[in-house]
N, C-alpha and C positions, 0 to 999 in steps of 0.2 A: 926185388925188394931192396936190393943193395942203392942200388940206383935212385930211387924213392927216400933210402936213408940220410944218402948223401947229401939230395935237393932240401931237405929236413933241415941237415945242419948249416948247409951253404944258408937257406934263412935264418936260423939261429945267428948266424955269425952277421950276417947284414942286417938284421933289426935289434942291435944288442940294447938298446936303453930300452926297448920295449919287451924282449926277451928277459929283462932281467926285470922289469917292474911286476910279468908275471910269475915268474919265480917267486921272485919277494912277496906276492898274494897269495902265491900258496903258503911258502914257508907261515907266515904271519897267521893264515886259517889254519892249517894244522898244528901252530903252535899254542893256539888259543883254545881247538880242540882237543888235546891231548891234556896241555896246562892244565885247563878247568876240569874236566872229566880226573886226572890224577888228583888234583886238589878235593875234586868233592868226594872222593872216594876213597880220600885219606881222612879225610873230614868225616864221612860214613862209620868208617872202622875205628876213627879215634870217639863217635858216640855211639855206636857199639860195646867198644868196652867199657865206654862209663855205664851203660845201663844196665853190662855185667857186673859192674861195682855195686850198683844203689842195688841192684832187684836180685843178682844170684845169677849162676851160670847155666841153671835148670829152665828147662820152658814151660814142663808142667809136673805137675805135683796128683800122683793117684793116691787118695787116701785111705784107711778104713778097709785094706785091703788083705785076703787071706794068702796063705800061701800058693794057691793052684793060681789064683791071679798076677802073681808077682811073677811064676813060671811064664806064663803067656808073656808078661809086659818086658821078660829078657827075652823071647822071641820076636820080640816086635823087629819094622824093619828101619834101617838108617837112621840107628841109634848109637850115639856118639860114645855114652855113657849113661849109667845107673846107679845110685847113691840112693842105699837103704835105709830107712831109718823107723826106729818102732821107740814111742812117748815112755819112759818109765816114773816120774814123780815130778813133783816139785817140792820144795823146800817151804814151809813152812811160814805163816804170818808169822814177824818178830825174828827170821834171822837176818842173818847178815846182808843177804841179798834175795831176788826173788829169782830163782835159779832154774830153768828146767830142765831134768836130768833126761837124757837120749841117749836110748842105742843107736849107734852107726857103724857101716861097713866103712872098709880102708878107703873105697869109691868116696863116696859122701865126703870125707873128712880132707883127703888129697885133690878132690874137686873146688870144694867151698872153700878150703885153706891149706897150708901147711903146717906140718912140725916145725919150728925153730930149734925145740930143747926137746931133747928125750927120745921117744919112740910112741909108736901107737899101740893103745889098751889091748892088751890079749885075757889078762885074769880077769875073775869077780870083780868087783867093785872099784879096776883100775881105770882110771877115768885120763882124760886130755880136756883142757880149755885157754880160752886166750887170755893172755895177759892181762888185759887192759880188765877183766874180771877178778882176778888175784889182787892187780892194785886196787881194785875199789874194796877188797875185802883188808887191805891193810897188810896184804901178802908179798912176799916178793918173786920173783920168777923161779920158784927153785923145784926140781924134778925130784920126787920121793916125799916130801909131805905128805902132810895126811888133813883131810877135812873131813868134820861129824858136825850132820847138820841132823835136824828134826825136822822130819818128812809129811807133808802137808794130807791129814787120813790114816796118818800111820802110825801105830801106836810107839814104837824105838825109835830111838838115833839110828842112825848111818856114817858108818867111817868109812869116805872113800880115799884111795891112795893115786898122788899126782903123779903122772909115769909121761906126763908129756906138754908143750905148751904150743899151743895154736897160733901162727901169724894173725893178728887181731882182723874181724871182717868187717868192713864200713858198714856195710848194710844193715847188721844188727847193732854193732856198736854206737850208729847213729842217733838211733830208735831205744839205745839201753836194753836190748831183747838180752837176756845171760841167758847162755845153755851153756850144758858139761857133758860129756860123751863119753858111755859106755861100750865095749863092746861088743860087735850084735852079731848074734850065733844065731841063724838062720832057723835051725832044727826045735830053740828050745823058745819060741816063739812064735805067735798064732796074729798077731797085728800089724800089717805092716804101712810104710808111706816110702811108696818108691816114685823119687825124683828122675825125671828125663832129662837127659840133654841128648836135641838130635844134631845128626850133621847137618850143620849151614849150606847152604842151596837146597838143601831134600825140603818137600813139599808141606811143613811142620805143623800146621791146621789140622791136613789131611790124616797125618798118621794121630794124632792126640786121637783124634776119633775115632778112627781104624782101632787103632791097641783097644779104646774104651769099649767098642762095642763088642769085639771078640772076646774081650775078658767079664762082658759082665756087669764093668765098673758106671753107674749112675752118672753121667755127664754133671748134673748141676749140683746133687749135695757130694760127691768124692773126686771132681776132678777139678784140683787149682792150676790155673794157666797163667803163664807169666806172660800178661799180653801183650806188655811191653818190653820184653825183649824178643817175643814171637814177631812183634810189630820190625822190629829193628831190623831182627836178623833177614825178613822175607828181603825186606826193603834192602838190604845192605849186599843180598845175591845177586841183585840183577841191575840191568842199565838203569842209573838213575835218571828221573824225569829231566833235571835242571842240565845233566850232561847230556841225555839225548838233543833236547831242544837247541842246547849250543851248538852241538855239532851242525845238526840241521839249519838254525839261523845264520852261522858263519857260513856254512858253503853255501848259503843261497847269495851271502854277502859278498863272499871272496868272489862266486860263479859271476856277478852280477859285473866286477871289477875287471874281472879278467878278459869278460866278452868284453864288456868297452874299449878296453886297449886290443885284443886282438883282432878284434872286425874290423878296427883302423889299420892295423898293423897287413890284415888280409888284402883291402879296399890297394892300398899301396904297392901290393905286388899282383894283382888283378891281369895285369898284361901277362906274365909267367902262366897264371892258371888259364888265360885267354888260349896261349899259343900253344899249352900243351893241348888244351881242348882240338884245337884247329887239327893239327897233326895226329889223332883220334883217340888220344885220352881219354877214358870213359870219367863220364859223371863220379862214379864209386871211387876211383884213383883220387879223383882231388879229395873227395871227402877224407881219405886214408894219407895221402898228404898232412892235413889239418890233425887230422887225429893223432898221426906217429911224433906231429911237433911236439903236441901240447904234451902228450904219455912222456916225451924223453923230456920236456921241461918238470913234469911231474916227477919223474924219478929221481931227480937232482936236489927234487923241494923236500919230496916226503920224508927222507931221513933226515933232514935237515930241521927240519917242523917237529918231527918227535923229539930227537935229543934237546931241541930247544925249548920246547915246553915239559919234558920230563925234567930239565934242568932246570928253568926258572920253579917249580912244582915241588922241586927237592930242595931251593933254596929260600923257600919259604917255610918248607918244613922243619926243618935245619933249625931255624929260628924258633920255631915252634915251645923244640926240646922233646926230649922222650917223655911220656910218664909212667914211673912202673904201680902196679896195680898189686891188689893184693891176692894170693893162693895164686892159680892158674891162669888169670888171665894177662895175657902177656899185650902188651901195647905194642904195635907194629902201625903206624901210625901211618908211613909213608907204603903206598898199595900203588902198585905198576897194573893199571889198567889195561890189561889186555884186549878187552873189547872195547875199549875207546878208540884204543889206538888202531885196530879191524876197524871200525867206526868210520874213523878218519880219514882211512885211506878206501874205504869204499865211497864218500860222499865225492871224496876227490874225484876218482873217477866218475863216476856218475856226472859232477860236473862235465868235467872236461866232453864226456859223450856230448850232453847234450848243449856245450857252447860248441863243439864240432858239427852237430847237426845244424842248429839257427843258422849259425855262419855260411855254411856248407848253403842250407836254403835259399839265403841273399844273394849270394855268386851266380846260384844256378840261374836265377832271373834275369841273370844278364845272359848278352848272346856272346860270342868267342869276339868275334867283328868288334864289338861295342866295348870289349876289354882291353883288346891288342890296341886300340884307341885310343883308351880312357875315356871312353864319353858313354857314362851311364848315368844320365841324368843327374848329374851334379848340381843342375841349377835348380833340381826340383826341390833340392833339401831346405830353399831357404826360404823363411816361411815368415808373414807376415806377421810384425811384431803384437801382441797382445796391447789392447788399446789401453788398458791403461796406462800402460809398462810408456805408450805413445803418448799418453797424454804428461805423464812423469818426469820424460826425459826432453820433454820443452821446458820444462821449469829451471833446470839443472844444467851445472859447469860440463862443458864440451868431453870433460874425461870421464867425468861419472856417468855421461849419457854411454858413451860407446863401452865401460863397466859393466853397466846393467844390461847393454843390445849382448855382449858377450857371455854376460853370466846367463840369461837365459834362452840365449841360441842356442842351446846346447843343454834339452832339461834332463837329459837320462844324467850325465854329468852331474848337474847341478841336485839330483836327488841322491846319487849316490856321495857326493860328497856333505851333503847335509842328512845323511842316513851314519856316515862313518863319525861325522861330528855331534853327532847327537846321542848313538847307542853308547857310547863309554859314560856320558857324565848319567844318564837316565841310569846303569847300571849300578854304576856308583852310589848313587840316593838308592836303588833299590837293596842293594847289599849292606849298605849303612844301615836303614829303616828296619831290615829283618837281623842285623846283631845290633840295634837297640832292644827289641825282641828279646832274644835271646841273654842281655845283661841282664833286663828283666826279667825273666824267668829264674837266672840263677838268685839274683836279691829273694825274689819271693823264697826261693827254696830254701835258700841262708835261713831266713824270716822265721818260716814255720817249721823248720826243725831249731829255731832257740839257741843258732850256733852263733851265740852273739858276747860270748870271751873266748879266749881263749882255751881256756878250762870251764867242764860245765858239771856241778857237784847238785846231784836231783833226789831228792826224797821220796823215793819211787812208791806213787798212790798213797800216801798216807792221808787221813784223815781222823790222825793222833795228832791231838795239840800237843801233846806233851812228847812226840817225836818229832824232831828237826835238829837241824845245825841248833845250837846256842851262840850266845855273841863270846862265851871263851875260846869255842873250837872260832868262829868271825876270826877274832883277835889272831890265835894262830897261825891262821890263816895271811893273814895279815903282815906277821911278822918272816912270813918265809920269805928268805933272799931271794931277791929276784923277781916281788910281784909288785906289781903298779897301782895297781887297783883291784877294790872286792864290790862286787854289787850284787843286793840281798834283795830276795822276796818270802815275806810267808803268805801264805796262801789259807784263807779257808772257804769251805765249799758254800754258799750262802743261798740265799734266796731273795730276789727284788720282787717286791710288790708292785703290781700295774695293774693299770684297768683295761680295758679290752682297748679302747681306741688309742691307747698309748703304743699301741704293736703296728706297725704299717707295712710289714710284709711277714702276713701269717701264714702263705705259703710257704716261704723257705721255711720256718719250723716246723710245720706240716711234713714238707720233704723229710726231717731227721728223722721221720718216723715213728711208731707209736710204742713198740715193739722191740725187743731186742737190742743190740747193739748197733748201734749207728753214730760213727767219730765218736767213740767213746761215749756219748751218750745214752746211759740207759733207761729206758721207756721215754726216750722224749724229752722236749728242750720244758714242755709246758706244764701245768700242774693248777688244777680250782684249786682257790681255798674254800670251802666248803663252809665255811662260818662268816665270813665275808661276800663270799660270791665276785672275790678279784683273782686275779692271775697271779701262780707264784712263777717269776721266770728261775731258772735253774742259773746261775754266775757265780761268780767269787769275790771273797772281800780279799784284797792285798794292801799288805802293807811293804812299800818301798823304803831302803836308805837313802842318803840323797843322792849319790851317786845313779841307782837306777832311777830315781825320778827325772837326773838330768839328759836319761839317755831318750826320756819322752818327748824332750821337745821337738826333736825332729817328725814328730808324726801327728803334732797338733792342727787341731782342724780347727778351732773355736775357743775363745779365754787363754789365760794364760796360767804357769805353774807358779806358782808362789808356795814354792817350799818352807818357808820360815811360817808363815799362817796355817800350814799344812798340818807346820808339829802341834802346833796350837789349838785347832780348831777344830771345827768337823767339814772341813773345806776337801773336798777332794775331785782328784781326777776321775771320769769316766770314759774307760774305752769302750765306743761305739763299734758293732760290727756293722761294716758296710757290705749289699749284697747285691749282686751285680747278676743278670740271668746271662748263666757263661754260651759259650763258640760249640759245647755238646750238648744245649738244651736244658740244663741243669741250672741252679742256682748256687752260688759258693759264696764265702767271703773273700772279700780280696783288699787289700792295702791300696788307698791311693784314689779309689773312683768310688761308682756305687754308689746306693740309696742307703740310710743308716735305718736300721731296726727297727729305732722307736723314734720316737717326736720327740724327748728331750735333750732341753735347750740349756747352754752355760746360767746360772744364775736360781733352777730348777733345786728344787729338794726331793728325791730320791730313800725312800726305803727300803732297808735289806732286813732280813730275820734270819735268825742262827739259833739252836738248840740250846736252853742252857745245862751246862754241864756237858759229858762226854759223850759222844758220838758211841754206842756199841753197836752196833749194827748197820754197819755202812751200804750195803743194799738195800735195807729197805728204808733208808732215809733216801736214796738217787730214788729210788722208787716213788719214793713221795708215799711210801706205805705207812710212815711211822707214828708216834703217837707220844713225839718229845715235846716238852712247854719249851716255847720262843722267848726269845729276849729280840726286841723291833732297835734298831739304830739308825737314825736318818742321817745324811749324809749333803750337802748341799755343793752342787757343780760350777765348781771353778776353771775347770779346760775339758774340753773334748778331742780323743784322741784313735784314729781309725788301727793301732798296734800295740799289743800288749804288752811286748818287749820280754817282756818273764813269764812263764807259764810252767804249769806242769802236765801238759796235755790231758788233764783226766776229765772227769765229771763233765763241766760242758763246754771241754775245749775252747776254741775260738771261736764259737758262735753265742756266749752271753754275752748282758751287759755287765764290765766288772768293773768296784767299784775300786779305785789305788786310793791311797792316802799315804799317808808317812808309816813308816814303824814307828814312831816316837807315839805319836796319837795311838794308834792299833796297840800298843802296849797299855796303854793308860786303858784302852776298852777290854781288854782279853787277858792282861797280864802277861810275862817276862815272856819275850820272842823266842820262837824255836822256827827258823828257815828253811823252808821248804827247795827254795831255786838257789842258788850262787852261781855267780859270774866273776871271774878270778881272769886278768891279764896279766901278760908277765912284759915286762922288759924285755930291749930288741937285745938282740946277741946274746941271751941266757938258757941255758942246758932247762928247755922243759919237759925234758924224760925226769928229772934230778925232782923238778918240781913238781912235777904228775905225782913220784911216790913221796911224797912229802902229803901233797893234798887228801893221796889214798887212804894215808896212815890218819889223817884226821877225820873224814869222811869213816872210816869204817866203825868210829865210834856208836854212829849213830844208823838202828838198824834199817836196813832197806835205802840207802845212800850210795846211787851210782857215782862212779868217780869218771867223766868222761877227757882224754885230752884230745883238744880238739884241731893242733896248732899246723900238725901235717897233712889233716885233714883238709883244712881250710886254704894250705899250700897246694895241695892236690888240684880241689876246686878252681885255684887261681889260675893255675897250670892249663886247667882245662879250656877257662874264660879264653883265656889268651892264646891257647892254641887253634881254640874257635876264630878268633878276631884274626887274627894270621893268617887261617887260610881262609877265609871272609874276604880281607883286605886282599892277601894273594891275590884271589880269583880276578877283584877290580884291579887291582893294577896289573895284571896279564891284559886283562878288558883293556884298562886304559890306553894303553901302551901301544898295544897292537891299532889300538884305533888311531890314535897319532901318527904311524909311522902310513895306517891305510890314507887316512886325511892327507897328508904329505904327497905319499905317492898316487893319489886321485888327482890332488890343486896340481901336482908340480906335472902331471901329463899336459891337463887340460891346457896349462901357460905354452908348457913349451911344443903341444901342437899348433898352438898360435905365433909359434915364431917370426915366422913370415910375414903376420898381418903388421906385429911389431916392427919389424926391421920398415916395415910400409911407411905406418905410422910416423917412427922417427925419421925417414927418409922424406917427409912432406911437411916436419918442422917442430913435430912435438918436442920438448926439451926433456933434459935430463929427471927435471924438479914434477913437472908436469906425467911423465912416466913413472913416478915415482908415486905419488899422488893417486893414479892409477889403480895402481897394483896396491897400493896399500887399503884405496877404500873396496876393492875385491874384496880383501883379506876381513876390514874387517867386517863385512855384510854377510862371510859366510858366519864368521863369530859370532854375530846378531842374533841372526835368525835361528843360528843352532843353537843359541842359548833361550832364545823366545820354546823352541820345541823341545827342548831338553826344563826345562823349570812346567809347561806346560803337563809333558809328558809324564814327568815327576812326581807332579803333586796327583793327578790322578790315577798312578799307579799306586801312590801312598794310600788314597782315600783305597782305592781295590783293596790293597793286602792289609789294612786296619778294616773292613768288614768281613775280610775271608778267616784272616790266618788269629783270630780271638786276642789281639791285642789289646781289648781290656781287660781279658782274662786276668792279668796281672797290672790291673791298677793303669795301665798308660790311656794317658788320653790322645789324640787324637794334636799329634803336633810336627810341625817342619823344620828341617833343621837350615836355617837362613845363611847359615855361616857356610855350609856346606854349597849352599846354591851360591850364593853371591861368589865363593870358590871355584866352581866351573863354569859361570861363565866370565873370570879371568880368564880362567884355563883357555877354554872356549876360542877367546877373544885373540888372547897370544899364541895360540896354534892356530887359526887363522890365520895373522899376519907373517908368523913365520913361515906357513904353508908356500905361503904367495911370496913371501923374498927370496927364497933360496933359489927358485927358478929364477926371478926375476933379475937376480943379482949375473946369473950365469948369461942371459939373454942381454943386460947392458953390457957385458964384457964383451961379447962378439958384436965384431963390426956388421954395419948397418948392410955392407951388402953379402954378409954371408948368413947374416939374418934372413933375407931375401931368397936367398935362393936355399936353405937349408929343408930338408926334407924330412928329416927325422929326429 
């Protein structure tokens, strides 16, 4: 074997520029496999924990549960954690907040969040909650308080005492959910809701069901599933799709790169494996020859390949930044891919096998005689030119004809270099195209959660006119240091009148259902009037300041805002929902695309009706049950606009037609404003902790007024954006790069296996200018055409992943990004021509007759 090893390196040492071009194949494939496989699997874990931030760290929720059930669901199996919790009240229409009071074990409350201040409830009535609820009540963060609220059914007050403050939690803080936490004594309670969290990798489907059906518990009315983060976590345990396929595509790429050079590099020492054969060699020897080279050039690559793409992978994440999250979930963003890097290094080998087997095949077809020779039909290789390529290169100057005889004398070459030239920029448009995607997505989400100041002050469900901000606490507001701008909406819950054919897509209101609750809408988007025989749609009348009116023009679809006739008249905006049949079969609204609602048109007059006098009964007015006199207001369409911009998510969310106008007008119909939404910014470099409790303290004036701050929130999310786009971008410029360096070391083989013919060439008269000329229209033909396959290849991957991956879902239409292509093929272009000089440059340096006789 020693002997065998030897002969191994004695070739090593004598074929070093082709020993080292496959070195640099591998390195370059395993560093693209490990790179992308770390990167997306940092990428995995870092939306992981964002979807422990939005949805909770629980996977499911058993509800309605007795004690002998809660016993089974702590036996269950590869369960990570359990957090108790049993419902005790809610606070009261008219107080301060709408609050729901919970028992929870130390699990629940150490899971979903932390203590910051105090300690966790052990007494009666000692409660914990987060901050961000203290300041909307006008409180400050202080441990030992005391709060008496009137309890919603229940005949007393309640004085509970503050013994502790909760890290505030996105999820519900987002949404304005207020809960308060009691604590829960297992024994002197009969109700329970036990929260799961299992261990990541265990089979988490499988046990939800398992636990349910052992305990008893009703799959579809008492088990809630978080099935987006069950979705996450399945997905985030095992090889992901886009790093398997890498790995598999690179090593069929690198394997494809490496046979080319080494069955030349073989071919060239053919006499050696001739003579050992002659002298009784077996067949299996040479094969294990071939095999021991490539394993000890492999051994040299493979660590070299990991630390280089765990390196480049960590220096993108670097970039990233950490994000800390809030309770337990800890961001660990950057994940060492274990089975990528097993991955890597099995495809490697595998290659290697089986470019040692083909190789090994070719040899053996030759006889021992015909190798110690060299004459194994070498004249057979040359093949007559393709007639067009012939009819082509009559047309054409003496140097582009013998270009093109070159470029395609040789098509495994010429395919694998127009494969290396083509798969970076095609990746590139594809990783571009999926984080436009993904900005998208996030706008949407900004959108419809209303995070659209920095501060968001909400009058939670009212449908009291006579509850809202007024324009002294506005003013206030207003006058606190530190804010830029206030934008106001009041809201009331209204009714448009249409006639049947004014509706053009009566299914998606059909979908909201007829029944119960659906997006907040209850019994339905639709309503007879029963004295008319027209349709009442369920929407809202709003009146904006000018300031929100001006945040509408960016989502005008039709007319224009003319705020000064607005105050004046009965001229107003109407936002259209547009609805689009979404990528799950479903119909939704969405910003940006889409069919709109109804058929009206800018110029159109539009009627709403409103009860007159007070709303007492606010179900059975959504109900459409009630039996109040209307007061009819017309209203006439001056712009149309597909985003409401202020809402209060209630009544019929974002699927009416609602009608905006001024508050100046909307005063004049209703009398003195009371503000349902505000939108409060603040100036750059200003303390908006300082201005949060400022806003809290005026917000708590008025009852049922969330005070939300939204400003490290929205920090958070931007963090996220951008650490998506980083390791996005990573992933393509690992792509990119790698393919440059494989382009390189493909053009600069193929040139300077042609040494010889060169030193020929100039040796019968071609000049310096003329050579030049040459090699440079090579260069740029491979640029050409890999830019022809690469814009080809592009645009129809784009049309693919806009029909698969629901990209109208969110509004995007169906668009190319031109900057980006006319981009790569520069790119393209200029790695091309550099491809082809750098050898070229080395080839006119050496004289003409060591060109000639040069071998290697």
């Amino acid at each position: 074997m020693m002997e065998d090893f030897n002969m191994v390196i004695k070739y090593i040492k004598s074929f070093k520029s082709r020993s080292l071009a496959i070195v640099l194949s591998i390195i370059l494939g395993t560093s693209l496999i490990v790179g992308v496989g770390t990167l997306s699997k940092s990428a995995q874990q870092a939306g992981l924990d964002r979807v422990k931030r939005e949805t909770g760290t629980y996977h499911v929720a058993y509800k309605d549960i007795d004690k002998k059930q809660l016993n089974i669901i702590k036996e269950g199996s590869d369960i990570k954690n359990i957090g108790v919790t049993s419902y005790y009240a809610s606070t009261d229409i008219g107080e301060k907040l709408p609050i729901n009071i919970i028992y929870a074990d130390n699990n629940y409350l150490n899971d979903e969040s932390e203590i910051i201040k105090g300690r966790l409830p052990k007494g009666e009535n000692e409660v914990v909650l987060e901050g961000w609820i203290l300041n909307s009540m006008g409180l400050e963060e202080i441990v030992g308080q005391e709060l008496t609220f009137k309890l919603y059914n229940k005949d007393n007050e309640e004085t509970f005492k503050v013994v502790g403050i909760l890290k505030d939690r996105y999820k519900d803080k987002s949404v304005g959910r207020c809960e308060m936490f009691l604590n829960l004594d297992e024994e002197n309670i009969s109700n329970f809701t036990a929260n799961v969290e299992f261990n990541e990798g265990s089979t988490i489907s499988k046990n939800i069901q398992g636990i349910a059906k052992k305990a008893g518990i009703d799959l579809k009315d008492q088990v809630g599933v978080n099935s987006t983060l069950v979705g996450s976590v399945e997905n985030n345990g095992g090889l992901d799709i886009e790093s398997r396929n890498t790995a598999i595509a690179m090593s069929i790429f690198a394997g494809l790169v490496i046979y080319s050079i080494y069955s030349i590099s073989v071919y060239q020492r053919i006499r050696d494996y001739g003579m050992l054969r002659a002298v009784g060699a077996t067949n299996f020897r040479v094969f294990k020859l071939m095999l021991y080279e490539l394993l000890l050039l492999a051994l040299i690559s493979l660590p070299i390949g990991i630390v280089f793409g765990m390196g480049g992978a960590q220096i993108f994440n670097k970039l990233g930044g950490n994000i800390k999250y809030e309770g337990n979930i800890k961001s660990t963003s950057f994940v060492i891919p274990t089975r990528i890097i097993i991955l890597s290094i099995a495809c490697t080998l595998i290659m290697i096998f089986i470019i040692s087997i083909l190789t090994y095949i070719k040899i053996r077809k030759i006889s021992p005689i015909e190798a110690i020779k060299r004459n194994f039909g070498s004249d057979k290789k040359v093949k007559k030119s393709n007639f067009i390529i012939n009819k082509l290169i009559n047309k054409i100057y003496v140097t582009k004809t013998i270009s093109i005889k070159n470029i395609f004398r040789n098509k495994k070459s010429l395919i694998l270099i127009m494969i290396s030239m083509s798969i970076g920029g095609i990746l590139v448009i594809k990783n571009d195209y999926a984080y436009s995607r993904s900005q998208a997505m996030y706008k949407d989400q900004q959108r419809w959660l209303f995070m659209n100041g920095d501060f968001v002050l909400k009058v939670n469900g009212s449908t009291d006119e006579e509850n809202g901000l007024s324009d002294d606490e506005i003013n206030e507001i207003k006058n606190i240091d530190g804010i830029s701008e206030v934008k106001t909406a009041r809201i009331l819950h209204t009714r448009m009148i249409l006639d049947k054919e004014d509706i053009l897509d009566m299914k998606f209101i059909e979908e909201l259902g007829s029944g119960g609750y659906t997006g907040n809408v209850l019994n339905g988007l639709l309503a007879e009037d029963k004295e008319t025989g027209k349709y009442l749609l369920k929407q809202k009348l709003k009146g904006f300041n000018d300031e929100m009116l001006k945040s509408l023009d960016e989502y005008v679809i039709s007319g224009n805002i003319d705020i000064e006739k607005m105050k004046k008249e009965n001229l107003a905006v109407i936002y259209m929902p547009h609805i689009i049949d979404t990528f799950y079969g479903t119909k939704d609204v969405v910003v940006g695309k889409g069919k709109p609602l109804s058929n009206i048109k800018v110029g159109d007059t539009v009627t709403v009706k409103y009860p007159k006098g007070k709303i007492t009964d606010g179900e059975a007015y959504w109900k459409a049950k009630d039996n109040y006199e209307y007061e009819e207001y017309d209203f006439k369409v001056g712009a149309i606009v597909n985003y409401p911009f202020a809402d209060d998510s209630m009544y019929s969310s974002d699927n009416g037609i609602d009608v905006i106008t001024s508050n100046n007008y909307l005063e004049r119909l209703f009398g003195k404003n009371n503000y349902d939404v505000v939108y409060a910014n603040m100036k750059k470099g200003e303390n908006h902790q300082e201005i949060n409790k400022e806003l809290g303290k005026i917000g708590s004036k008025v009852p049922g007024t969330i005070t939300t701050d939204m400003v490290q929130d929205k920090i958070a999310n931007d963090k996220n954006l951008k650490q998506e786009k980083l390791y996005t971008y990573g992933i393509v410029a690992i792509l990119f790069v790698i393919s440059i360096f494989n382009i390189i070391n493909n053009v600069s083989y193929n040139l300077t296996s042609r040494t010889s013919e060169f030193g020929m060439l100039r040796a019968i008269g071609i000049g310096e200018k003329d050579f030049r000329k040459m090699i440079t229209y090579e260069g740029l033909f491979y640029g050409i055409v890999s830019s022809i396959i690469v814009v080809v290849g592009g645009i129809l991957l784009q049309i693919r992943m806009y029909k698969t991956y629901g990209f109208a879902d969110f509004g995007m239409d169906f668009l190319i990004n031109y900057k980006l292509y006319i981009l790569i093929i520069v790119a393209n272009i200029i790695v091309g021509l550099l491809a082809t000089y750098l050898p070229a440059r080395r080839i006119k340096e050496s004289s003409i007759v060591e060109s000639i006789n040069i071998l290697e």
